[in-house]
C-alpha positions in Angstrom: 45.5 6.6 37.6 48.7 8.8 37.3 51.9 7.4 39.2 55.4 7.5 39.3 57.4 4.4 38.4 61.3 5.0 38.9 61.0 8.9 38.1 59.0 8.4 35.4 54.8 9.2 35.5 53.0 6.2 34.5 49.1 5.1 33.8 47.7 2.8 35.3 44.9 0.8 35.9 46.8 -1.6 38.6 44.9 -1.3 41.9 48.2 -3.2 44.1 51.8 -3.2 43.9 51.5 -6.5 42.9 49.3 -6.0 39.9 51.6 -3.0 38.8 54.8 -5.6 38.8 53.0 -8.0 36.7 51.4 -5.2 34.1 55.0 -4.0 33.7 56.4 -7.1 32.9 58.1 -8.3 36.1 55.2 -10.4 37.6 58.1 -13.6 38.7 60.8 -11.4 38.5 62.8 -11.3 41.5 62.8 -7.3 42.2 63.2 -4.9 45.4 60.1 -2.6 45.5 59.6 1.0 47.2 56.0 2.6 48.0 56.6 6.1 48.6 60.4 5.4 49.9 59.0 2.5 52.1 60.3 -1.0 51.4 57.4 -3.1 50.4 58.7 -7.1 51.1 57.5 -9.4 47.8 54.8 -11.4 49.9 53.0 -8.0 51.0 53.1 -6.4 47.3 49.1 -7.9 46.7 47.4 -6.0 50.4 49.6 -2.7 49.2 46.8 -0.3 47.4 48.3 2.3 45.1 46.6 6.0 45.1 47.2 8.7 42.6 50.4 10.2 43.0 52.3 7.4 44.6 56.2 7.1 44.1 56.7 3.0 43.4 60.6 2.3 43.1 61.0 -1.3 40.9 65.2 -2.7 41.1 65.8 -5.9 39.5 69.2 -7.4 40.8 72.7 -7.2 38.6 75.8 -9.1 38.1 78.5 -7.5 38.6 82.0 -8.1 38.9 
């Protein structure tokens, strides 16, 4: 399945927001995630089903200073 992963198309073959953290390498990462410009809170990422087409924002947290 074609998405969109931060502004960039992306294939897939993760069926939930959750399994598309993990296949891109942020499965215990602490990271803010977007569906389609809604917030999606960590604990719901696994009932969230991605479609073809779907905008997913991923944002890890910085330091700054």
């Amino acid at each position: 399945m074609r998405i969109i992963v931060n502004g960039e198309t992306t294939q897939t073959q993760a069926k939930t927001l959750e399994e598309l953290c993990a296949a891109l390498g942020h499965g215990t990462s602490k990271v803010a995630t977007a569906l389609n410009g809604d917030f999606v809170p960590a604990p719901q990422r696994g009932a969230i089903k991605l479609a073809e087409n779907d905008a997913v924002e991923i944002v890890s947290p910085r330091q700054g200073g």
